[in-house]
C-alpha positions in Angstrom: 37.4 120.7 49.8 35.4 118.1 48.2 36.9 114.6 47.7 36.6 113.8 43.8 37.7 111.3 41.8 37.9 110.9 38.1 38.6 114.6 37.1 40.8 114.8 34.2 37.8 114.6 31.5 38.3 118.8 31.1 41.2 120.3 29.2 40.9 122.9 31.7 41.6 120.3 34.4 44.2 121.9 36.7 44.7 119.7 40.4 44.4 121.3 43.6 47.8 120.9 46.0 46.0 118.4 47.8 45.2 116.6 44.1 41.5 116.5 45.7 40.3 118.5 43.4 40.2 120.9 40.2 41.6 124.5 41.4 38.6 125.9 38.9 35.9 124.3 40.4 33.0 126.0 42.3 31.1 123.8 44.5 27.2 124.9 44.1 24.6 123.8 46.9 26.7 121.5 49.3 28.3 119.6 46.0 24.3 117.9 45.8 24.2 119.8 42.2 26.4 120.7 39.2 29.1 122.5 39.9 30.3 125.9 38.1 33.5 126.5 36.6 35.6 129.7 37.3 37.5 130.4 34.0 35.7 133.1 31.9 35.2 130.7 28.6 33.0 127.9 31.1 30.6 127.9 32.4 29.5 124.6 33.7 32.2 121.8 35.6 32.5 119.5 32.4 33.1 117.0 35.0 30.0 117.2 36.6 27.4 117.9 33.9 26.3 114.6 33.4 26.7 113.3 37.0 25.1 115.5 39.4 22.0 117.5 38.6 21.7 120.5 36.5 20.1 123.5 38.9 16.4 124.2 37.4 13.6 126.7 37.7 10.3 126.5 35.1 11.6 128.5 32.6 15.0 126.6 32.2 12.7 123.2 32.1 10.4 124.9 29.9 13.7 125.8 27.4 14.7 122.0 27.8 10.9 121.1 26.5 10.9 124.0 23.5 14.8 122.7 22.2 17.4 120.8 23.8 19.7 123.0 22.2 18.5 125.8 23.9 18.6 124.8 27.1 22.3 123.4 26.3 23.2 127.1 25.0 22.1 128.5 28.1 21.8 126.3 31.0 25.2 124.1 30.7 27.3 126.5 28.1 25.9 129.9 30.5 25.6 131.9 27.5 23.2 134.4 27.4 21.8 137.3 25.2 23.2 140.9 26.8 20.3 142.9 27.8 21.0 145.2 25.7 20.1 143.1 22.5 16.9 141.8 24.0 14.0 142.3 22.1 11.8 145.5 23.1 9.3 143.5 24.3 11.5 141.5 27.0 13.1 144.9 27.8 9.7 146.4 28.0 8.5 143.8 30.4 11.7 144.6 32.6 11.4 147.5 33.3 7.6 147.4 33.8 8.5 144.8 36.2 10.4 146.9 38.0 8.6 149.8 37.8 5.8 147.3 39.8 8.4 146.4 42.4 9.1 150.5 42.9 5.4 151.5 43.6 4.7 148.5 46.0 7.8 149.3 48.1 11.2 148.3 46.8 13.4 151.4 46.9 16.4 149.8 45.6 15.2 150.2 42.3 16.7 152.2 39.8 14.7 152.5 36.9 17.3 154.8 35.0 19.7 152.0 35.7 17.7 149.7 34.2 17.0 152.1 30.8 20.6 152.6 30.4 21.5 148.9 31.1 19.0 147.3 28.8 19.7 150.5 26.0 15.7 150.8 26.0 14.4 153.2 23.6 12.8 156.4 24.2 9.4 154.9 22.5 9.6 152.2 24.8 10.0 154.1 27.7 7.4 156.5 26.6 4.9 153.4 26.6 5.7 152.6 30.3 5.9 155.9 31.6 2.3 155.9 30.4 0.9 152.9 32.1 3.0 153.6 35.3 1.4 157.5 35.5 -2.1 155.6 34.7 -1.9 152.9 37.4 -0.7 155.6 39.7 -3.4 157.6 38.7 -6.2 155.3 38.7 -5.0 154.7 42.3 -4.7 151.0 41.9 -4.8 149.1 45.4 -3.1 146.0 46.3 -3.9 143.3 48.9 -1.3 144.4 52.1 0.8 141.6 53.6 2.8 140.7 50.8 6.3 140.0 49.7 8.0 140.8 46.8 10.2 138.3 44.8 9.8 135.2 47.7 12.0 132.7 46.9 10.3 129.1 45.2 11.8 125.8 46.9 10.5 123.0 45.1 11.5 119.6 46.3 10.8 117.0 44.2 11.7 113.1 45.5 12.8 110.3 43.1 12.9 106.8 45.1 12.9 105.4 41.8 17.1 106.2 41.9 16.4 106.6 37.8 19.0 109.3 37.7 22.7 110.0 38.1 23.4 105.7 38.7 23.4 105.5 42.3 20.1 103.6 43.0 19.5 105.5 45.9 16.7 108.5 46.6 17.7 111.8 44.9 16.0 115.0 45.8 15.8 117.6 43.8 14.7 121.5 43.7 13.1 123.6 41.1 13.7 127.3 42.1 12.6 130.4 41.5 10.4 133.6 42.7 7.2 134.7 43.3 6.2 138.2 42.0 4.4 138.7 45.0 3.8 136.4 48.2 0.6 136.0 50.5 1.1 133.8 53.3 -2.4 131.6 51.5 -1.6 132.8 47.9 0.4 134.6 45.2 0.1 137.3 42.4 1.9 137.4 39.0 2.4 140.1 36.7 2.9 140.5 33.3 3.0 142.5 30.2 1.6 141.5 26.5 1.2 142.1 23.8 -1.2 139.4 23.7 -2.6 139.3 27.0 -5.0 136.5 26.8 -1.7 134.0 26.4 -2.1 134.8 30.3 -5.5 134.4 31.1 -6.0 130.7 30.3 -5.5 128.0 33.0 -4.4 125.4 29.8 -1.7 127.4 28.9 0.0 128.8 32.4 -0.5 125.5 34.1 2.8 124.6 34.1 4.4 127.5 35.5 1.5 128.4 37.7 0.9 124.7 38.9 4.5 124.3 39.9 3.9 127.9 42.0 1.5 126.0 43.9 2.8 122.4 44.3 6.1 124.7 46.0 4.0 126.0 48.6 0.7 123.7 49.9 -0.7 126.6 51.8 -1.1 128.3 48.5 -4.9 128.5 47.8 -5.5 131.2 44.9 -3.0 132.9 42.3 -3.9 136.6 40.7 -2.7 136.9 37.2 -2.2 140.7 36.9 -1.5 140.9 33.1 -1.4 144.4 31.6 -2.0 144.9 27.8 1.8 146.5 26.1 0.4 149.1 24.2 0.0 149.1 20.4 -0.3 153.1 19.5 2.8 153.7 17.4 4.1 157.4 17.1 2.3 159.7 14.4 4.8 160.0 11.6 2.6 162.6 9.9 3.1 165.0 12.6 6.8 164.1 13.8 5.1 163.6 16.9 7.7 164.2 19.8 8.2 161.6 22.6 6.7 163.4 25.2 3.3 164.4 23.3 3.4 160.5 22.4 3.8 159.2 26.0 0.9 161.3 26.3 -1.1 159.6 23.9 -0.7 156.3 24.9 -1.6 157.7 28.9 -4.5 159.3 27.4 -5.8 156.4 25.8 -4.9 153.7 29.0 -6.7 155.9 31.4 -9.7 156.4 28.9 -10.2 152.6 28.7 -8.1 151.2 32.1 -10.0 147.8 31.9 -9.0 147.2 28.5 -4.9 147.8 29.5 -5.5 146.3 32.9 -7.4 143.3 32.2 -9.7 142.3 34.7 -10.2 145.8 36.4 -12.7 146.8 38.4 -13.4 151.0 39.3 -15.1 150.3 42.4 -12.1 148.6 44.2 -9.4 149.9 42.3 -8.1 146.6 41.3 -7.3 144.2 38.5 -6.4 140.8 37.6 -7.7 137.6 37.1 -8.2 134.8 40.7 -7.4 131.2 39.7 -7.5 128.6 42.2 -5.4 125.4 43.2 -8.4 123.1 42.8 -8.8 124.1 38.5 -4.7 122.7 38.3 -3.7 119.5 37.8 -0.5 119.3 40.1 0.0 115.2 40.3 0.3 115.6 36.2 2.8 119.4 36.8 4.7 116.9 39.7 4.4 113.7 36.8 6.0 115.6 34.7 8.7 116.9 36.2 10.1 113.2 36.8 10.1 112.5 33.6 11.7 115.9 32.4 14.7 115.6 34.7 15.4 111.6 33.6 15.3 113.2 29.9 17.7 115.9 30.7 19.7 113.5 32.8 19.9 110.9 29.5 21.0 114.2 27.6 23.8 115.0 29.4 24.9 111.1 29.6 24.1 110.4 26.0 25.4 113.7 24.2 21.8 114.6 23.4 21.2 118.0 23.0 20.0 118.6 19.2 18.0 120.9 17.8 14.7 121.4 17.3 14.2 122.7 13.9 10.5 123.7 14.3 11.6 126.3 17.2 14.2 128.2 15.6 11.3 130.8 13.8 9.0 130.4 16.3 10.5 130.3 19.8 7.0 131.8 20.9 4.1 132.8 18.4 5.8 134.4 15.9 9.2 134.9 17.5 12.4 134.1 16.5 15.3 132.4 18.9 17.4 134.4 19.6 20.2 131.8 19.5 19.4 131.1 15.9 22.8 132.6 14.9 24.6 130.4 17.7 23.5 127.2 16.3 23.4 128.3 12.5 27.3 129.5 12.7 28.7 127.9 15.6 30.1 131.3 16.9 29.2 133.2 19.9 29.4 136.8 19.3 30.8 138.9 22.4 29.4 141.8 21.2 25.7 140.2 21.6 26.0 137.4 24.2 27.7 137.1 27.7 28.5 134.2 29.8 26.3 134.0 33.0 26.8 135.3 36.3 28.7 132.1 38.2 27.1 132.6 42.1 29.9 131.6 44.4 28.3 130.4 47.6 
C-alpha cells in the first residue's frame, strides 16, 4: 500500500486499517499518476487531482485546448456520453472502424455487438454495409506486416520541475493507439463527412506529429480517410433499407476514388503518404510542456471554466454534447455514464 499523507480533503475519505491510506483509492501506473477512485459517483482521487499528473492521450489534451470544462467533465469528473446517445456520425465512424479491424484480421470483432451497443440505425448501417461490400469488392490491398491498435508511449521530460512542486525531473506519457503499425510507419483511418479536414498536414499536425515524436523510427504516415456518404433515402418511393444500402453501394463503387480518397485502380489502394520531415515535432513536443503546466495550474488554481465560443461549435458546426451538463448542472443517467475505472 502506498504511504500517503494528507488525505482527508475528500468527504469520501474512509482510512485504511493501517491509516496509510484511503480504502477507495485505486493506485494507477506505480502511484507516478492520478489515482482513480472506486465509489460509483467518482471518478478521480480528489486527493490527488491536483498533485500528481492527470493520464493524457491527444484527444484528452486536445479537449483541455477546445474548453477546460470539457476536459474537467470528462477527464477528472469520468463522465461520459453512453454510446448509445452519440451522434450518428461518431457511431458511424465506430463501427466503420471496426468493420476495418474485421477485414485486416481481428476476429474478436462483433459488429452486431457493436449495432446493438451503440443503438445505430438501420440507415446508418445501411451506409456502411455499403462501403464495407465496396472496399471488399474493389479488392482493396494493404501493406502486410502490420499491427492493429499498437499501443503510443510518449515520454515527455520536464527538468524544468515546473509541475506538481517538487523541483525535481518529472516524466510524463501521452498514450494512445495506432490504427495500424509498420515497424518504419503508420496508417490512420477515418470517416467524414468532410474528408478534406483529413488531408491537410496544418490541421492533423497535432495528432499526427505526436504519432511520430512516440516512435523515432516512424518515417511516413497514410491517412486512409473515406468519404460518409451523403445519399439520403428516397421518400417519394418509401424506399426500403435494403434497396437503399444498395444505392449508396452502387454509387461508391461507380466513383471508389471519390469515397476512398486517394485511390488508385491499378494497385488497389488508397490514402494519402505524409512524411515526418513536412511536421514540426520540436513545436508538437513545445507544446506539450506548456499544455501540461496549464492543466497542472488548473487543477491547483480551481480553473476549469468554460469556454463559451465552443459550446455551438465543438467542431464545425457541432454542438457539445455536454452543453446540458454545464447549462443545468445535472448529469442525466439516462444519457451519460461514469468511465470505466482500470484497476491495474
Amino acid at each position: 500500500m502506498k504511504d500517503v499523507t494528507g488525505w482527508g480533503c475528500c468527504d469520501s475519505f474512509e482510512p485504511t486499517l493501517d491509516d496509510r491510506g484511503c480504502l477507495y483509492y485505486i493506485e494507477q501506473r506505480g502511484g507516478k499518476v492520478c489515482g482513480l477512485c472506486k465509489k460509483t459517483d467518482i471518478y478521480r482521487c480528489k486527493n490527488e487531482h491536483s498533485k500528481l499528473p492527470i493520464p493524457l492521450s491527444h484527444s484528452s489534451v486536445q479537449d483541455f485546448c477546445t474548453c477546460h470544462k470539457l476536459f474537467d467533465i470528462r477527464h477528472i469528473q469520468g463522465i461520459q456520453v453512453q454510446n448509445k446517445h452519440c451522434s450518428n456520425p461518431v457511431k458511424e465512424g465506430a463501427l466503420w472502424d471496426r468493420a476495418l479491424q474485421y477485414a485486416l484480421g481481428n476476429t474478436e470483432v462483433d459488429l452486431q455487438s457493436v449495432i446493438e451497443d451503440y443503438d445505430i440505425d438501420e440507415i446508418s448501417v445501411q451506409k456502411i454495409k455499403a462501403l464495407y461490400r465496396a472496399y471488399k469488392e474493389l479488392g482493396i490491398e494493404v501493406q502486410s506486416g502490420y499491427e492493429l491498435q499498437a499501443k503510443i508511449d510518449l515520454k515527455l521530460d520536464f527538468p524544468q520541475g515546473w509541475v506538481w512542486g517538487t523541483g525535481e525531473p518529472i516524466e510524463l506519457a501521452v498514450r494512445g493507439f495506432y490504427d495500424r503499425k509498420y515497424p518504419d510507419g503508420f496508417v490512420e483511418n477515418k470517416l467524414s463527412g468532410r474528408p478534406d479536414n483529413y488531408l491537410n498536414p496544418f490541421f492533423i499536425s497535432s495528432q499526427i506529429a505526436t504519432y511520430f515524436l512516440a516512435d523515432p523510427k516512424n518515417e511516413y504516415c497514410i491517412m486512409e480517410v473515406v468519404r460518409n456518404p451523403g445519399l439520403k433515402p428516397s421518400r417519394d418511393e418509401q424506399e426500403d433499407y435494403g434497396l437503399y444500402g444498395d444505392r449508396v453501394y452502387k454509387d461508391v463503387i461507380g466513383r471508389p476514388s471519390y469515397y476512398f480518397i486517394g485511390f488508385e485502380k491499378a494497385k488497389r489502394t488508397y490514402g494519402k503518404k505524409y512524411y515526418r520531415t513536412e511536421f514540426d515535432l520540436e513545436e508538437i513536443r513545445s507544446r506539450y510542456l506548456h499544455i501540461f503546466r496549464e492543466i497542472h495550474e488548473a487543477s491547483m488554481l480551481g480553473g476549469y471554466y468554460r469556454n463559451d465560443r465552443a459550446c455551438n461549435n465543438i467542431l464545425p458546426g457541432i454542438t457539445c454534447e455536454y452543453i446540458g451538463v454545464c447549462r443545468y448542472g445535472k448529469v442525466s443517467d439516462t444519457v451519460y455514464e461514469m468511465r470505466r475505472k482500470d484497476i491495474e
